[in-house]
C-alpha positions in Angstrom: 6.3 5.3 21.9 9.0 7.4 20.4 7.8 9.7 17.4 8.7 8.5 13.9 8.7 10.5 10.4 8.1 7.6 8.5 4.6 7.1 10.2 1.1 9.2 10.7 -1.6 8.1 13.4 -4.1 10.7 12.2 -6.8 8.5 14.8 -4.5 7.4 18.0 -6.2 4.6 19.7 -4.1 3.5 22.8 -6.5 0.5 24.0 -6.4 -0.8 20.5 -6.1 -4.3 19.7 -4.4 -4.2 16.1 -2.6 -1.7 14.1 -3.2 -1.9 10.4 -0.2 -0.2 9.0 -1.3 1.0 5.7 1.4 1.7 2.3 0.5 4.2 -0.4 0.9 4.2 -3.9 3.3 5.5 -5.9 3.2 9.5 -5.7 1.0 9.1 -2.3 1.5 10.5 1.0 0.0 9.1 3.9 -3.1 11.5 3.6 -4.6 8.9 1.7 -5.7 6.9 4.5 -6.6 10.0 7.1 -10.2 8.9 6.7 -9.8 5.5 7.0 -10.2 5.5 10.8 -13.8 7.0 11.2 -14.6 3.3 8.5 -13.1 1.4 11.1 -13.8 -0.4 14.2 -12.8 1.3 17.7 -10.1 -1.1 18.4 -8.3 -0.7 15.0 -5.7 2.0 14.4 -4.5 3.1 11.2 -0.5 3.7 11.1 -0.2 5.6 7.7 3.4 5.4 6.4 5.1 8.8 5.1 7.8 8.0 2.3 10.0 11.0 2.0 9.3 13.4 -0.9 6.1 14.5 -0.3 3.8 16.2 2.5 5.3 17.0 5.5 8.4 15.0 4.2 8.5 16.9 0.9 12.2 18.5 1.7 13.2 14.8 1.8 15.0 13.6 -1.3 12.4 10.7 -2.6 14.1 6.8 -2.3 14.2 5.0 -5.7 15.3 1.9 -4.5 13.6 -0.5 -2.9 16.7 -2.3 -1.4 17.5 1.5 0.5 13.9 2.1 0.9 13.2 -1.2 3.0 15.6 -1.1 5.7 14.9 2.3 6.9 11.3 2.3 6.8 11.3 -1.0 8.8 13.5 0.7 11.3 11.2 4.0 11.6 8.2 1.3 11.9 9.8 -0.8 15.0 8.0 0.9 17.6 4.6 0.1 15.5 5.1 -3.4 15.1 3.8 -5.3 18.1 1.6 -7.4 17.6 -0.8 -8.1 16.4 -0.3 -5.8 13.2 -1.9 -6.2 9.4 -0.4 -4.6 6.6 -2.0 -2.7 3.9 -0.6 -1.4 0.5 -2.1 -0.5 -2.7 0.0 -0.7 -5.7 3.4 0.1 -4.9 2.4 -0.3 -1.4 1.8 -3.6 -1.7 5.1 -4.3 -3.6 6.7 -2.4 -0.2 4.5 -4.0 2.0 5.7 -7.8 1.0 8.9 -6.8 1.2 8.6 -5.4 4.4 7.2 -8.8 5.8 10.3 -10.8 4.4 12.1 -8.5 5.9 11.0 -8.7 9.1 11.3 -12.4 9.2 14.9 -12.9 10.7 13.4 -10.6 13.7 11.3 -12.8 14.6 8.4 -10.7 13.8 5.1 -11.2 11.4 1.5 -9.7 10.5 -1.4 -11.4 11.5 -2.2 -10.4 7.9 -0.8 -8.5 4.7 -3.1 -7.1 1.9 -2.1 -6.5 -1.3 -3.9 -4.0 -3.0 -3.8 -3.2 -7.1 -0.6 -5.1 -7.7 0.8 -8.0 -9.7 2.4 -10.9 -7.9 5.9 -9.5 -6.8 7.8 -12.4 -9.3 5.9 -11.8 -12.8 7.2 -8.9 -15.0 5.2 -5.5 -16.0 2.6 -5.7 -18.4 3.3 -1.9 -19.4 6.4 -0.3 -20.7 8.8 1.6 -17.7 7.7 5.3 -17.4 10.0 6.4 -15.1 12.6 7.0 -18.1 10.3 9.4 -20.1 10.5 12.9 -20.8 8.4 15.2 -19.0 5.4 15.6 -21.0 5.1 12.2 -22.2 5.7 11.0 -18.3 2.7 13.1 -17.1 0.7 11.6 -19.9 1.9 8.2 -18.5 0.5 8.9 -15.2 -3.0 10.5 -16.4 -4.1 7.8 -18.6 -3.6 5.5 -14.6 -6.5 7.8 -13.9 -5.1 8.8 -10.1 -4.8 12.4 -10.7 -8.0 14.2 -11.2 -8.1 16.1 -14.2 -8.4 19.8 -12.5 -4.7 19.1 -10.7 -3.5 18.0 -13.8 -4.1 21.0 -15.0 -2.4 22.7 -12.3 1.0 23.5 -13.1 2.5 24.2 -10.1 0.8 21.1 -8.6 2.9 19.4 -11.2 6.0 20.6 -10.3 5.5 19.6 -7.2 4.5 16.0 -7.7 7.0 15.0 -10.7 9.9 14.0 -8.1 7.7 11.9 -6.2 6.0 10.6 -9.3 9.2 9.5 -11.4 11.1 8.7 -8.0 8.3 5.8 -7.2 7.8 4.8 -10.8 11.6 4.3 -10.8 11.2 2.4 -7.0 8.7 0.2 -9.2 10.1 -0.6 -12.6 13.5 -1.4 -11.6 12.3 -3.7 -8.5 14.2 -7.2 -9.0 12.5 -10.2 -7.1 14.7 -12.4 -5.3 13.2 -16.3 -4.9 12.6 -16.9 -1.2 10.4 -19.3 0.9 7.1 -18.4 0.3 5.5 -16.1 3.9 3.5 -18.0 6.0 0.6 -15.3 7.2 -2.3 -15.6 5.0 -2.5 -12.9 2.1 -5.2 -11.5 0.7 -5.1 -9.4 -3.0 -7.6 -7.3 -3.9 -7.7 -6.2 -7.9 -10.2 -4.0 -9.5 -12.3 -5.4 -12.3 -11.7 -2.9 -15.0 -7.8 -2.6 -14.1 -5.6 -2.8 -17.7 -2.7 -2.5 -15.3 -3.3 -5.8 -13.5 -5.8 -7.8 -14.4 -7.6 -10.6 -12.1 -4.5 -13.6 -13.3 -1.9 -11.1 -11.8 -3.8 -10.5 -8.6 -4.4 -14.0 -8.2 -0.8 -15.0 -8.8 -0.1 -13.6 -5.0 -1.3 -17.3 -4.2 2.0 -18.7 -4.1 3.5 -16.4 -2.2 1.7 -17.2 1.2 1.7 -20.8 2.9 -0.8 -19.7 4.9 -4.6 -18.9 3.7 -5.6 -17.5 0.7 -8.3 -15.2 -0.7 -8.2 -12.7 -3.8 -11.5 -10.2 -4.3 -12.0 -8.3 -7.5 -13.8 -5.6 -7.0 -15.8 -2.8 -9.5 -13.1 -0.1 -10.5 -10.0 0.5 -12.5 -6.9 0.9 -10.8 -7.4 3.1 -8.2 -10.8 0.9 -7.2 -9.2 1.2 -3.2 -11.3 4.7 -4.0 -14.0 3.8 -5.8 -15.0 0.4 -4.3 -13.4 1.5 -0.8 -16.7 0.7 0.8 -16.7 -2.7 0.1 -13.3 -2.7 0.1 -13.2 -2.2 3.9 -15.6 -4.6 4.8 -13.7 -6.9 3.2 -10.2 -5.9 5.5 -12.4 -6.3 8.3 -13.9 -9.7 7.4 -10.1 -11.1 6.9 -9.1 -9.8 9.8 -11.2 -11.6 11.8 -10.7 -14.6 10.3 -7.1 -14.5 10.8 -8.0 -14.5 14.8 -7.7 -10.8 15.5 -9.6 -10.2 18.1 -12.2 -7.1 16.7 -14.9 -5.5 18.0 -18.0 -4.9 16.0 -18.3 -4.5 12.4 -16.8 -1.9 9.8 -18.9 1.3 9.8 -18.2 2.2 6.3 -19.8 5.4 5.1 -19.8 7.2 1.1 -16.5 6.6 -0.6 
């Protein structure tokens, strides 16, 4: 398979029998799902997606767009996307992740499954007022009250620096996303929402419903917005509970260990 920058395979599993290609959130790198693999069973790989702008991409100017984000990323994902493949994307992930799936439809090519992951239903509008137009200061107060950046890094200012680009750049991806009406996907979708989430509460995450002809679950789970931490435990039984409902042929259960 020809090497990619837009993916990571921290785990490679040749002999396994789906790829669960996994989307982070805004200001993530695909470190976020390195551990993911040792949680998983044996014939599930993780394909961690790496946006440009940060990690080993961070020379990368950061895509704010996701109409020139989605073409390129599917292209730098072909050689990942035999099937049978699921999806994964928390937050902005998720909003990348659906598009991504329509995307691939006139190739001929679907998911056994997508999850969506922390995010409203791509057609209804923000609950909070767009960030990615702020000045400095007030912009990193923004991101701190979302509770993804521990405290101590906060505090860090030459973390900061490095972060802002990628930070506004995928707030920027996010608020100015415009969803265009098509026929609703046909693999089944499942949305996961944390119970303590201001940011999307349980009647956003459940809205993904009519965006899927096929089957249908939503889970909320203990945890505000960045539960896919918290909660990841259960969280990844869950993934591999779906999964196997959707036919895919796994092997034993999740091994899930401390989050």
């Amino acid at each position: 398979m020809t090497r990619s920058c837009w993916v990571q395979v921290s785990r490679p599993r040749p002999a396994a029998r789906l790829r669960l290609i996994c989307l982070p959130p805004a200001g993530g790198g695909a470190s976020r799902y390195r551990d993911w693999p040792a949680h998983l069973p044996d014939d599930v790989e993780v394909v961690s997606v790496q946006l440009p702008g940060r990690e080993n991409r961070f020379n990368e100017p950061v895509i704010e767009s996701m109409e020139e984000l989605v073409g390129p990323l599917l292209d730098g994902l072909v050689g990942h996307l035999v099937p049978p493949f699921a999806l994964f994307g928390h937050s902005m992930g998720a909003l990348i992740a659906f598009e991504l799936v329509r995307r691939m439809r006139p190739r001929g090519v679907a998911p056994v499954h997508l999850f969506a992951s922390g995010c409203r239903a791509p057609h209804l509008p923000s609950r909070s007022p767009d960030r990615h137009t702020l000045p400095a200061p007030e912009f990193l107060t923004a991101i701190q009250e979302l509770g993804g950046i521990p405290p101590e890094l906060l505090a860090e200012r030459e973390f900061l620096d490095t972060m802002l680009p990628s930070l506004r750049g995928d707030c920027t991806l996010v608020e100015t996303y415009a969803f265009r009406p098509q026929a609703p996907l046909s693999c089944p979708v499942s949305a996961f929402g944390g119970l303590l989430d201001e940011e999307v509460p349980p009647e956003d995450v459940a809205a993904w419903s009519c965006h899927t002809t096929g089957p249908f679950r939503v889970h909320l789970l203990p945890g505000d917005h960045f539960f896919v931490n918290s909660a990841r435990p259960d969280l990844l039984r869950l993934v591999v509970s779906e999964l196997g409902s959707a036919g895919a042929d796994l092997s034993g259960a999740a091994r899930v260990g401390p989050a």
